[in-house]
C-alpha positions, 0 to 999 in steps of 0.5 A, spaced: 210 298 462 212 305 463 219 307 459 223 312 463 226 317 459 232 320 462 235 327 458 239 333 460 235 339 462 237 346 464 236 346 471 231 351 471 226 348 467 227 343 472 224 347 477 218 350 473 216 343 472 216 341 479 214 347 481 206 346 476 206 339 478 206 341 486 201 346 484 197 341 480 197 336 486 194 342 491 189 345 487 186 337 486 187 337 493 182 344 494 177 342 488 170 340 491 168 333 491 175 331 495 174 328 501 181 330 504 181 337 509 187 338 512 184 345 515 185 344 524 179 345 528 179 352 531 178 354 538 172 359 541 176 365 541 179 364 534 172 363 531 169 369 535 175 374 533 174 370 525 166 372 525 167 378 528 163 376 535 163 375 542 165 370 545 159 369 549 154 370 542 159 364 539 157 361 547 150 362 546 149 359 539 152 353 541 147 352 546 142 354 541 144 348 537 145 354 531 153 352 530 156 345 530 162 344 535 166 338 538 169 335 544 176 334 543 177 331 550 175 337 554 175 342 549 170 345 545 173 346 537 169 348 532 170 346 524 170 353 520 167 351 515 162 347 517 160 353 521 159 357 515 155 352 512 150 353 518 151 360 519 149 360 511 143 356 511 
């Protein structure tokens, strides 16, 4: 059974403490093994204008098979970083 300890604090220790256990909280949300990934898929244009290519070269490694994409309906969406995992190897 957990004790609830309830004290008078100054309001601005109160803030520090929520303050390092939120960034505690995002920094395991960003450590490596963790499975959860909020980052939203990207569009050609944005991938191309984040590399530093044209449209067509992302097009063109697409259909060569070099990046992963995926369909969101009719739409073509690209995971950035399991594009730069590809790009890498």
């Amino acid at each position: 059974m957990n004790t609830l300890i309830l004290t008078q604090i100054p309001l601005d220790e109160l803030l520090a403490q929520v303050k390092q256990a939120v960034r505690e909280e995002l920094d395991a949300l960003g450590s490596p093994g963790n499975t959860c990934d909020n980052t939203p898929p990207i569009t050609q244009k944005e991938l191309s204008a984040f590399l530093g290519i044209t449209e067509q070269t992302v097009i063109r490694w697409k259909q060569k098979g070099k990046i992963p994409f995926f369909n969101i309906g009719s739409a073509i969406r690209f995971d950035l970083k399991e594009v730069l995992a590809a790009l890498k190897k």
